[in-house]
N, CA, C and O atoms as CSV, one atom per row, in Angstrom:
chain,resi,resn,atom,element,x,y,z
A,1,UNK,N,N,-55.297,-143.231,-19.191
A,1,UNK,CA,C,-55.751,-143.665,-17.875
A,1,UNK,C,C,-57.070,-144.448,-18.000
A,1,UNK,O,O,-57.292,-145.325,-17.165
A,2,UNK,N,N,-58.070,-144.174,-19.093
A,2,UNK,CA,C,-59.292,-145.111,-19.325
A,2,UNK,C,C,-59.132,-145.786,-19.620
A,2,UNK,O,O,-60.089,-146.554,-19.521
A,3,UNK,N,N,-57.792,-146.438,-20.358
A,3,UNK,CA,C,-58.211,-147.701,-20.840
A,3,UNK,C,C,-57.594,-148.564,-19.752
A,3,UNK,O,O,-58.038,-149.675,-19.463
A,4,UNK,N,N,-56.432,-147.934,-19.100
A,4,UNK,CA,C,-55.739,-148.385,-17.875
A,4,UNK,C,C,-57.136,-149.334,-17.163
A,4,UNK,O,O,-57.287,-150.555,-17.203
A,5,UNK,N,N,-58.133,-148.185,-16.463
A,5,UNK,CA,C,-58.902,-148.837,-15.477
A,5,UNK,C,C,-60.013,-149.538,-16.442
A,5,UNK,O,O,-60.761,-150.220,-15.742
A,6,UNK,N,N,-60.380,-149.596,-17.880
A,6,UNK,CA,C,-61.135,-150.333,-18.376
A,6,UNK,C,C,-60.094,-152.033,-18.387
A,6,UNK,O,O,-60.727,-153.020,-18.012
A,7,UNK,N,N,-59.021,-152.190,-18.689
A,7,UNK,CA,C,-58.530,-152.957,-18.710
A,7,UNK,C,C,-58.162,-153.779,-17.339
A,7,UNK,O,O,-57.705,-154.922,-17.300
A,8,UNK,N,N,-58.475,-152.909,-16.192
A,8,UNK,CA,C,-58.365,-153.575,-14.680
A,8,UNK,C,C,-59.272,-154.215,-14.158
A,8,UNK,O,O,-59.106,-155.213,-13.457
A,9,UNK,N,N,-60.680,-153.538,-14.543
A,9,UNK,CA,C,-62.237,-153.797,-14.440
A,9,UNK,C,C,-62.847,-155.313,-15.374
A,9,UNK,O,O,-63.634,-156.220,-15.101
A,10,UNK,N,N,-62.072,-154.995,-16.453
A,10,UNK,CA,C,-62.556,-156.416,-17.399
A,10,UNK,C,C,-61.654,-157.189,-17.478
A,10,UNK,O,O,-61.692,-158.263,-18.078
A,11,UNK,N,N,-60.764,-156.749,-16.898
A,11,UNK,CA,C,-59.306,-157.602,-16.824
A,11,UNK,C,C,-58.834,-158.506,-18.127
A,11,UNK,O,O,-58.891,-159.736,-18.162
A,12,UNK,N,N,-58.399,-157.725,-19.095
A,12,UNK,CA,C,-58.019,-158.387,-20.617
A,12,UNK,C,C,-56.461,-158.492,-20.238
A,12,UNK,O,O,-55.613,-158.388,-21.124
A,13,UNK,N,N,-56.299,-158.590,-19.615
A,13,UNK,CA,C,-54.888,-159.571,-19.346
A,13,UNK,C,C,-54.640,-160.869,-19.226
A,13,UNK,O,O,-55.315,-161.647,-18.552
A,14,UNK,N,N,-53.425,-161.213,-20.034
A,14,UNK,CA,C,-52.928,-162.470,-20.408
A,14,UNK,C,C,-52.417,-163.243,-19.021
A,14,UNK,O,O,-52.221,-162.531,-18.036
A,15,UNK,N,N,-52.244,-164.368,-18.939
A,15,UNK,CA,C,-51.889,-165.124,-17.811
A,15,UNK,C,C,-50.211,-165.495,-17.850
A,15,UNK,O,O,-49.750,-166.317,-17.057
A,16,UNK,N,N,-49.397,-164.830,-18.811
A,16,UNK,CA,C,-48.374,-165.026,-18.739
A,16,UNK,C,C,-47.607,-163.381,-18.505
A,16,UNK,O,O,-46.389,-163.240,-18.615
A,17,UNK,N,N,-48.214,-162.634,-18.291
A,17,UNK,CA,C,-48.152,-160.917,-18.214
A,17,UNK,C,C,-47.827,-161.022,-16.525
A,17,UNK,O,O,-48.011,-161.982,-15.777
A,18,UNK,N,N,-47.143,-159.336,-16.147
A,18,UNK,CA,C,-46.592,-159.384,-15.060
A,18,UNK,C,C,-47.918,-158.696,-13.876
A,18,UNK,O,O,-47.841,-158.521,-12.660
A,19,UNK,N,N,-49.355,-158.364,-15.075
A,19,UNK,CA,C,-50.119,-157.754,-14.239
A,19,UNK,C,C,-51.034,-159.231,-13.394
A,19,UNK,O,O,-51.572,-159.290,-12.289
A,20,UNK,N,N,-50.914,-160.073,-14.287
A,20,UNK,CA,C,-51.341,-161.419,-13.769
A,20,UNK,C,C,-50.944,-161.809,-12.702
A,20,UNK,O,O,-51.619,-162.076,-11.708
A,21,UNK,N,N,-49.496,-161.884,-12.881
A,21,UNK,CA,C,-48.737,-162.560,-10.991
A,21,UNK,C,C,-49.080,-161.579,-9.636
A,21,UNK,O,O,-49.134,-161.761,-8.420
A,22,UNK,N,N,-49.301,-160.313,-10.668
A,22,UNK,CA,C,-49.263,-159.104,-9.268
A,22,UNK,C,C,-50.703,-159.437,-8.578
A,22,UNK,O,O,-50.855,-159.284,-7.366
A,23,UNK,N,N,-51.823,-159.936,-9.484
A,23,UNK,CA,C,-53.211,-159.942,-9.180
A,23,UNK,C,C,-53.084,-161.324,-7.883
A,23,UNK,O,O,-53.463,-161.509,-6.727
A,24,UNK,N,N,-52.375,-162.001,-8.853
A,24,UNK,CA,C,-51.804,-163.501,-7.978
A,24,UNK,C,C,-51.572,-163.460,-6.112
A,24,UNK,O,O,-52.142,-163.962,-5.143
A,25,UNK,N,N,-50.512,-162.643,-6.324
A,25,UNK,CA,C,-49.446,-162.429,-4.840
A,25,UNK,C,C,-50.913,-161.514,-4.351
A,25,UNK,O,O,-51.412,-161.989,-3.331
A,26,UNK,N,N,-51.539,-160.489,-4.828
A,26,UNK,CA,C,-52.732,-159.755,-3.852
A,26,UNK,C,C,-53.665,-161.047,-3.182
A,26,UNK,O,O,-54.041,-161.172,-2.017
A,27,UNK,N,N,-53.885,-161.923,-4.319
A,27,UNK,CA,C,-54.904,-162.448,-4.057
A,27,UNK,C,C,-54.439,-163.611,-2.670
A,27,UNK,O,O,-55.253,-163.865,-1.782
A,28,UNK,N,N,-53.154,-164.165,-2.689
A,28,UNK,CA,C,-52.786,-165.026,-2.007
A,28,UNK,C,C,-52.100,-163.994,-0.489
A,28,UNK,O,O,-51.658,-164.400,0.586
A,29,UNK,N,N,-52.204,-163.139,-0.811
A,29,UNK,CA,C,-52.281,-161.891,0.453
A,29,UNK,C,C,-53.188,-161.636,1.347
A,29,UNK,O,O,-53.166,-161.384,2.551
A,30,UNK,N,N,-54.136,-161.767,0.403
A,30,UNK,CA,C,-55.827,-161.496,0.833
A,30,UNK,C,C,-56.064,-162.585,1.736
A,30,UNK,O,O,-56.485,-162.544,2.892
A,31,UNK,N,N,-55.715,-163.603,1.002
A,31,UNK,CA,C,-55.936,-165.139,1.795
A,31,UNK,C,C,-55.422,-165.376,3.039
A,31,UNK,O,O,-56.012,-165.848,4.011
A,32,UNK,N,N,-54.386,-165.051,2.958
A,32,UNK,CA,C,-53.447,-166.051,4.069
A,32,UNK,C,C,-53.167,-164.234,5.010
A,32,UNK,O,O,-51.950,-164.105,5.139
A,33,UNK,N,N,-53.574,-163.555,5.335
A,33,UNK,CA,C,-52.936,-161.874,5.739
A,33,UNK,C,C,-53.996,-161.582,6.741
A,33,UNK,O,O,-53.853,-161.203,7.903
A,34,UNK,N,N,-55.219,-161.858,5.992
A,34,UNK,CA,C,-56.783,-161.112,6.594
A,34,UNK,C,C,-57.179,-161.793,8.155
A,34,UNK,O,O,-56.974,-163.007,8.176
A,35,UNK,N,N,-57.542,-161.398,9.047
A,35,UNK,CA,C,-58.071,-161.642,10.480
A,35,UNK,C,C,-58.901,-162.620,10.259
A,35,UNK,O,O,-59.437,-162.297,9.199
A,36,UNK,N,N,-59.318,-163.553,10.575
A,36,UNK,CA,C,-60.332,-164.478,10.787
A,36,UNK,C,C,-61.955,-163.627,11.073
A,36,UNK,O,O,-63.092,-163.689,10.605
A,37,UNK,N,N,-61.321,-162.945,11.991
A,37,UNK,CA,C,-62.500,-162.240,12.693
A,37,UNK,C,C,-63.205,-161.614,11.555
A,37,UNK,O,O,-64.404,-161.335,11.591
A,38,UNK,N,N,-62.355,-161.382,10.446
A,38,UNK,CA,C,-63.510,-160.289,9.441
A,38,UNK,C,C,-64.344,-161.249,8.919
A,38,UNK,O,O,-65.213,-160.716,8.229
A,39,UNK,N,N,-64.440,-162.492,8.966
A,39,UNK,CA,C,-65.420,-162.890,8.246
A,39,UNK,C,C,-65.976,-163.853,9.059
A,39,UNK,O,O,-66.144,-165.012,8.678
A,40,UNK,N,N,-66.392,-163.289,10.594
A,40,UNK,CA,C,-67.554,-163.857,11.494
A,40,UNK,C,C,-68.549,-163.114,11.516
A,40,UNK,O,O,-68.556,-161.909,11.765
A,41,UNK,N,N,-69.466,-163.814,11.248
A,41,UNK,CA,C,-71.111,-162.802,11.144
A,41,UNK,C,C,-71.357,-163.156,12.731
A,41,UNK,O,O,-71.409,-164.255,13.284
A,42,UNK,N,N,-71.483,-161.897,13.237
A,42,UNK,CA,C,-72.274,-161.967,14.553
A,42,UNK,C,C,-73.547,-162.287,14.801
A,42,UNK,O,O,-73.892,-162.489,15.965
A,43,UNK,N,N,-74.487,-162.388,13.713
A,43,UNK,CA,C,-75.521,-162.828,14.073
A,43,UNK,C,C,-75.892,-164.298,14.202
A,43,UNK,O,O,-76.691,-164.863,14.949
A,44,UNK,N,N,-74.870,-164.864,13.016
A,44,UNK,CA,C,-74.378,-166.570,13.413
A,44,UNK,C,C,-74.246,-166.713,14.880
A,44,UNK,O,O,-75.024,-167.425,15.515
A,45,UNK,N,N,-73.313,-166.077,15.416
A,45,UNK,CA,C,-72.623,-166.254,16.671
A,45,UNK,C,C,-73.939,-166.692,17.848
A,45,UNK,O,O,-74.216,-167.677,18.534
A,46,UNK,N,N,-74.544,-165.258,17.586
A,46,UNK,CA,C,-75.373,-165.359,18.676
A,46,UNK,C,C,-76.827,-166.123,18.517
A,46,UNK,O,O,-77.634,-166.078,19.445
A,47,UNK,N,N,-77.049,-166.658,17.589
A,47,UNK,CA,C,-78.159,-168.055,17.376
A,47,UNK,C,C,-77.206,-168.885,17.874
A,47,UNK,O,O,-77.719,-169.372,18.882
A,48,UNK,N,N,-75.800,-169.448,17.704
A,48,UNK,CA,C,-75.766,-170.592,17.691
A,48,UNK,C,C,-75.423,-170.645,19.305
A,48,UNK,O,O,-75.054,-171.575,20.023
A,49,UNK,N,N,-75.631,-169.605,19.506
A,49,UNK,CA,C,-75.229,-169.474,21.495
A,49,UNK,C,C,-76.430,-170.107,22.202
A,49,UNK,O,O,-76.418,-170.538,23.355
A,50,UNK,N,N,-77.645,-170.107,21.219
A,50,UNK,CA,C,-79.004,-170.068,21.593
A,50,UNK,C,C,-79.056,-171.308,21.819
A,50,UNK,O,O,-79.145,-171.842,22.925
A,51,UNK,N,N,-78.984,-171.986,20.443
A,51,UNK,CA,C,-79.047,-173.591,20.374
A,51,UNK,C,C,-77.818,-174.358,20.678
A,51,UNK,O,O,-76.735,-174.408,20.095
A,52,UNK,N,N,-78.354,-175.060,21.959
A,52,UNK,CA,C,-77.600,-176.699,22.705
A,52,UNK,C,C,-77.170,-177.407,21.910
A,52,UNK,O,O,-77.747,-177.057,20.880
A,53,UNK,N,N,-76.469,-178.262,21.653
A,53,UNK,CA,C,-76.024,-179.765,20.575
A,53,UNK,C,C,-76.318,-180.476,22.042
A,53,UNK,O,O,-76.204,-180.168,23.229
A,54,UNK,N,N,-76.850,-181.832,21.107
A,54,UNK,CA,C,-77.120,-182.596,21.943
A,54,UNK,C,C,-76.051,-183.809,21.765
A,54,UNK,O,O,-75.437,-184.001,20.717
A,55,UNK,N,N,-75.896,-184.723,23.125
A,55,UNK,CA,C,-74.495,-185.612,23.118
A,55,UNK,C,C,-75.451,-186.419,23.364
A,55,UNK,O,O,-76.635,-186.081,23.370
A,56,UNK,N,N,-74.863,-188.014,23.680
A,56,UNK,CA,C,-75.049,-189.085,23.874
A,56,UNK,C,C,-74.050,-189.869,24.562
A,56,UNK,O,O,-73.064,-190.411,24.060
A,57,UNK,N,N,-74.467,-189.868,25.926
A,57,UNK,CA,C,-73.992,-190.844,27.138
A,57,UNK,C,C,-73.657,-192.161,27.439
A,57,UNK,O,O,-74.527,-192.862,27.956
A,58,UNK,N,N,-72.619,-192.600,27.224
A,58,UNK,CA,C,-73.182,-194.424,27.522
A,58,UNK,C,C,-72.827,-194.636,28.784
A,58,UNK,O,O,-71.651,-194.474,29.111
A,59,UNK,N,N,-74.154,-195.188,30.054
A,59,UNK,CA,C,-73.089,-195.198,31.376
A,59,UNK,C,C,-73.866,-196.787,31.730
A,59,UNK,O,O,-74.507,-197.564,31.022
A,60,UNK,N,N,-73.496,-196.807,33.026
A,60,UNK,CA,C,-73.896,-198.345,33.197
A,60,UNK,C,C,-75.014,-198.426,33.927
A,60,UNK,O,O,-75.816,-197.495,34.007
A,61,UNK,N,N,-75.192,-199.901,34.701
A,61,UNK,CA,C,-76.337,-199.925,34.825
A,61,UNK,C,C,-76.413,-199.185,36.377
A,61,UNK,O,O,-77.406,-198.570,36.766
A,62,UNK,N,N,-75.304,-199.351,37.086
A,62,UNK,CA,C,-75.204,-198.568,38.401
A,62,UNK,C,C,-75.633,-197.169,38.260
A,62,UNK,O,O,-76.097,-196.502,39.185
A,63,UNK,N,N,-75.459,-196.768,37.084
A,63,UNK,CA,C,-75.706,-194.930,37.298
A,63,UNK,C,C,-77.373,-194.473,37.471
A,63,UNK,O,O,-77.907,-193.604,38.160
A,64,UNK,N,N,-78.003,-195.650,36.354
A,64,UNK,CA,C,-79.524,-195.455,36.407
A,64,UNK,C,C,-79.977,-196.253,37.079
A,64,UNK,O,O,-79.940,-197.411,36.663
A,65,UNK,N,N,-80.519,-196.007,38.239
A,65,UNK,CA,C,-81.178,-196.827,39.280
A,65,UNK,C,C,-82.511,-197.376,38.662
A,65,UNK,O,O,-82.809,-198.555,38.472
A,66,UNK,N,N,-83.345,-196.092,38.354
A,66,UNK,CA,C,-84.621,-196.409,37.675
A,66,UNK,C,C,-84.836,-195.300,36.722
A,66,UNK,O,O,-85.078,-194.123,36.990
A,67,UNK,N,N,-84.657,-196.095,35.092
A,67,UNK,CA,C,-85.106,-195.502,33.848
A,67,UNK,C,C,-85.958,-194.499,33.847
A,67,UNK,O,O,-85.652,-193.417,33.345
A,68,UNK,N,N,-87.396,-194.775,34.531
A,68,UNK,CA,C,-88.566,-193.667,34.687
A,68,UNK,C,C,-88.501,-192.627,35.373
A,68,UNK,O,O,-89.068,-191.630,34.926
A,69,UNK,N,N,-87.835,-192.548,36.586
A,69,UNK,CA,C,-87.459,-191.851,37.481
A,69,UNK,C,C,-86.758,-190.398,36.840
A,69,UNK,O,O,-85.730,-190.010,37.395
A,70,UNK,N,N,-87.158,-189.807,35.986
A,70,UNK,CA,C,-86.326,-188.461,35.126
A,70,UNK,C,C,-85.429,-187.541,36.577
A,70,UNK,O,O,-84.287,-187.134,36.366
A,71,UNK,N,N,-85.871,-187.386,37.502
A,71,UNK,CA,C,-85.434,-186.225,38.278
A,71,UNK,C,C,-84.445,-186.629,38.743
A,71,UNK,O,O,-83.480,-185.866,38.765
A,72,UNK,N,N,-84.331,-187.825,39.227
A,72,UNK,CA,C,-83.101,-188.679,39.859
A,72,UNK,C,C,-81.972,-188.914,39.077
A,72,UNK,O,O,-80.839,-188.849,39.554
A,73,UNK,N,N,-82.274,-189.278,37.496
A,73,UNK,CA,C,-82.012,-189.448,36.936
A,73,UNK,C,C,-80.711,-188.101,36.265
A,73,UNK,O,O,-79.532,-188.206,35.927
A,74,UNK,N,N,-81.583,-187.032,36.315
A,74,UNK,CA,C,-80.937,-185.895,35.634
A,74,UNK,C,C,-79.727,-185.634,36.276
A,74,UNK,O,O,-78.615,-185.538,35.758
A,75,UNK,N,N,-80.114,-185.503,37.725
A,75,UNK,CA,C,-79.571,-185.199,39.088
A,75,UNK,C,C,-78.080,-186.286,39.184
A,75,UNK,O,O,-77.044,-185.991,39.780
A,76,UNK,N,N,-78.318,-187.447,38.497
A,76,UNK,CA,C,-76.853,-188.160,38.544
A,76,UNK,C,C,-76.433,-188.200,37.394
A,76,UNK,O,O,-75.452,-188.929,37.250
A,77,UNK,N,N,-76.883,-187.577,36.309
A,77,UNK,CA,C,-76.440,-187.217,34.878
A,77,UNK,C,C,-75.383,-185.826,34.966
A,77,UNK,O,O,-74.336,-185.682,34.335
A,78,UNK,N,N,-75.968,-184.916,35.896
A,78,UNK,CA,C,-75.435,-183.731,35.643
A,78,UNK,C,C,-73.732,-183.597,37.005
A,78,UNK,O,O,-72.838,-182.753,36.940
A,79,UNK,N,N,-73.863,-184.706,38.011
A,79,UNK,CA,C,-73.246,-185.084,38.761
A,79,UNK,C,C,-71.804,-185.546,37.832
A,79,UNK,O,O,-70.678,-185.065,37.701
A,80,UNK,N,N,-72.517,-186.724,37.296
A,80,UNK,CA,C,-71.317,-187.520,36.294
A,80,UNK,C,C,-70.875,-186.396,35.194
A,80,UNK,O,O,-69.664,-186.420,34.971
A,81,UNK,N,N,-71.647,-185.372,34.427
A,81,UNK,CA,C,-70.969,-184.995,33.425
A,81,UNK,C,C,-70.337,-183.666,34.093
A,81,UNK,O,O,-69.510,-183.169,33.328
A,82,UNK,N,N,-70.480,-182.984,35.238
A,82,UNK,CA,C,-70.204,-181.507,35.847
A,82,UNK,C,C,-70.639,-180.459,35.456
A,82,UNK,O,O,-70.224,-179.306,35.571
A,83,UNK,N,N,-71.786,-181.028,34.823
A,83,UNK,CA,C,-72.485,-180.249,34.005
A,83,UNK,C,C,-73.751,-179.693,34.466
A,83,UNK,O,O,-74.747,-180.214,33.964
A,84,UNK,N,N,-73.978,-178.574,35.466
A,84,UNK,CA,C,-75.127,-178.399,36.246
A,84,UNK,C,C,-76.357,-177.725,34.932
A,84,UNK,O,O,-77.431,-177.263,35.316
A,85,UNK,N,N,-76.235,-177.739,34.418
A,85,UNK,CA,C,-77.292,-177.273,32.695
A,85,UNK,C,C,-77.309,-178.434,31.959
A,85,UNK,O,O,-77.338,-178.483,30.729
A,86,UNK,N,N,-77.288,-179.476,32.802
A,86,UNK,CA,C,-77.353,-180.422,31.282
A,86,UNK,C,C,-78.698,-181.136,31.525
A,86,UNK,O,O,-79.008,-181.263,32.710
A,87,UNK,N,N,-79.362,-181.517,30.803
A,87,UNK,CA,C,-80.834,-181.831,30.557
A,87,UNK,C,C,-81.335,-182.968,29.956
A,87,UNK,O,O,-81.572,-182.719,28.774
A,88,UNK,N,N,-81.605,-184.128,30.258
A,88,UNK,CA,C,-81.628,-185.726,29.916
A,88,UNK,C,C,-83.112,-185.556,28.604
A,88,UNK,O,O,-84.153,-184.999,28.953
A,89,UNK,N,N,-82.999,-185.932,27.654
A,89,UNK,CA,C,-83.828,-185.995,26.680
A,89,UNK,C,C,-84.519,-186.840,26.500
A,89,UNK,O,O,-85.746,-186.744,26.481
A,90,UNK,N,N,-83.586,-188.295,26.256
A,90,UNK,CA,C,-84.406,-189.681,26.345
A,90,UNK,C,C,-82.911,-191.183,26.668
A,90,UNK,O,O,-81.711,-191.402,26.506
A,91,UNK,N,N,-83.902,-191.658,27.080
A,91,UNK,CA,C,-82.960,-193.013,27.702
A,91,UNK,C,C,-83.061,-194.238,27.091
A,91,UNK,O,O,-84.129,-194.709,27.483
A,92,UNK,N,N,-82.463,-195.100,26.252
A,92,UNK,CA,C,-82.388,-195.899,26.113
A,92,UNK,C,C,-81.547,-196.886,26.285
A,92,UNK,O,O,-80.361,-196.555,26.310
A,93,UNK,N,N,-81.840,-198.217,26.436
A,93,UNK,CA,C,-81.531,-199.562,26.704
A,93,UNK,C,C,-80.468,-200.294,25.942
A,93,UNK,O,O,-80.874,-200.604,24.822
A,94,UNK,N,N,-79.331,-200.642,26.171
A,94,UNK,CA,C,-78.126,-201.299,25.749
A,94,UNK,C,C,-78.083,-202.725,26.323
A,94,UNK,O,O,-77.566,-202.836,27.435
A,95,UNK,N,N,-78.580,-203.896,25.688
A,95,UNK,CA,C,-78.402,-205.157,25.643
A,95,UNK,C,C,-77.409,-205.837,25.185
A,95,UNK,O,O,-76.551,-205.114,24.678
A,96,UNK,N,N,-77.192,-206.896,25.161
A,96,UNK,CA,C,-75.679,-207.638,24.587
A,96,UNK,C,C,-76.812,-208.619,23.540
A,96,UNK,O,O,-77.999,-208.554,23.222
A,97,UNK,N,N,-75.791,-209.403,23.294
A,97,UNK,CA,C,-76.701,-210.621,22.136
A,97,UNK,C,C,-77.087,-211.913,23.042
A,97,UNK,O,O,-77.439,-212.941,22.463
A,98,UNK,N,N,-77.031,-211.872,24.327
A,98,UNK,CA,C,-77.507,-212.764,25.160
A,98,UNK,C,C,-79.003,-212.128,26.011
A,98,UNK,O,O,-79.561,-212.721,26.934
A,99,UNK,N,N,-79.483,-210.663,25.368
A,99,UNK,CA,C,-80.698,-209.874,26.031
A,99,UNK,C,C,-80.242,-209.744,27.362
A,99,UNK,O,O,-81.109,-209.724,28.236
A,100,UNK,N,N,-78.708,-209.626,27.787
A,100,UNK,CA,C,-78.624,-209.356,28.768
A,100,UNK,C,C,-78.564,-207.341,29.268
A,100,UNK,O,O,-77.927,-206.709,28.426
A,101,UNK,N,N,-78.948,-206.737,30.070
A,101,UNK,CA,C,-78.791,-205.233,29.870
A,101,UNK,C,C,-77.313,-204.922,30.177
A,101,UNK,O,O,-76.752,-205.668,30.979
A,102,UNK,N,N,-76.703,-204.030,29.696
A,102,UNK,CA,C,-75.347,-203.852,29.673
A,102,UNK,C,C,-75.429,-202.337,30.342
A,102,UNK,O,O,-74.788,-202.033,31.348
A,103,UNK,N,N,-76.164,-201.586,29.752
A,103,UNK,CA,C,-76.165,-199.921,30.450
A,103,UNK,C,C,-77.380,-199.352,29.700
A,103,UNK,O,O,-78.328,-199.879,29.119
A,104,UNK,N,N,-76.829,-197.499,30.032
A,104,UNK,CA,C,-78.069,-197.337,28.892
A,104,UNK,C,C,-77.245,-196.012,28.186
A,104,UNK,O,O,-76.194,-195.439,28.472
A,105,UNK,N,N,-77.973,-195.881,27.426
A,105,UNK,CA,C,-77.700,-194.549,26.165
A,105,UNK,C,C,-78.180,-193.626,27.126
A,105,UNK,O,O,-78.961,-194.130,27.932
A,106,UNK,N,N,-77.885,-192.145,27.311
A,106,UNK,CA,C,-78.894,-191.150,27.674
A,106,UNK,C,C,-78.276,-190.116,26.588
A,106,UNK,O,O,-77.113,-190.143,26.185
A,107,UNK,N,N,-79.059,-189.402,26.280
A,107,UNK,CA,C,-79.755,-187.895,25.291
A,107,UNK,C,C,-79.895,-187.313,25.842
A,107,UNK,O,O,-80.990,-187.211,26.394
A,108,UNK,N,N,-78.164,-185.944,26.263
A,108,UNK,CA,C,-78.796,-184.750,26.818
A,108,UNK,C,C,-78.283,-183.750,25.955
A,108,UNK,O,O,-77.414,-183.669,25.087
A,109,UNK,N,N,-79.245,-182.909,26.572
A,109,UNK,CA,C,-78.427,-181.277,25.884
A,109,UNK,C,C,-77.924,-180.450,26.924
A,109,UNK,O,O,-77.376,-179.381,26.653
C-alpha cells in the first residue's frame, strides 16, 4: 500500500499505462463537470460592484445645447441613455475635415 500511494504522490507512471488515462478522464471531469460558481471569489465580485466602467457617447449637436452647461447637460445625457446614475465626465468636440462641428464625445460613468 506505500508504495501504491508513494507512486500516486510522485506519480512514476508511464504515459502509455492505464493509470495515466484514468488521471486523464478525472482531469477532463474536473474541467468540464465543476460549477462555475466554485471558482468566483466574492470578494472580486463585490469591488467590482464598487467600480463604474466608463462608456463613451457620440450624440449630436442638438443634444448639447451648451458644452459648459454640466447640469443641463447630465440631465439630457441621463434622459437619452435611461440611465438615471449616469454621470458626464468630460465632453469633447467632433469636427469633420472642413472644421465643421459634427457632435460631441461625452465620458460617462
Amino acid at each position: 500500500m506505500s508504495s501504491f500511494l508513494k507512486k500516486l504522490f510522485f506519480w512514476n507512471y508511464a504515459r502509455n499505462t492505464w493509470q495515466w488515462d484514468a488521471l486523464c478522464v478525472l482531469i477532463l471531469a474536473f474541467i468540464f463537470l465543476t460549477p462555475k460558481s466554485w471558482f468566483t471569489n466574492s470578494e472580486r465580485w463585490t469591488l467590482s460592484a464598487h467600480q463604474k466602467s466608463t462608456s463613451t457617447l457620440l450624440v449630436g449637436v442638438d443634444v448639447v445645447a451648451n458644452e459648459a452647461d454640466s447640469a443641463d447637460l447630465q440631465k439630457r445625457i441621463r434622459t437619452l441613455t435611461g440611465r438615471p446614475d449616469a454621470e458626464v465626465i468630460a465632453v469633447r468636440k467632433v469636427v469633420n475635415q472642413n472644421g465643421k462641428l459634427q457632435g460631441y464625445e461625452v465620458d460617462i460613468r
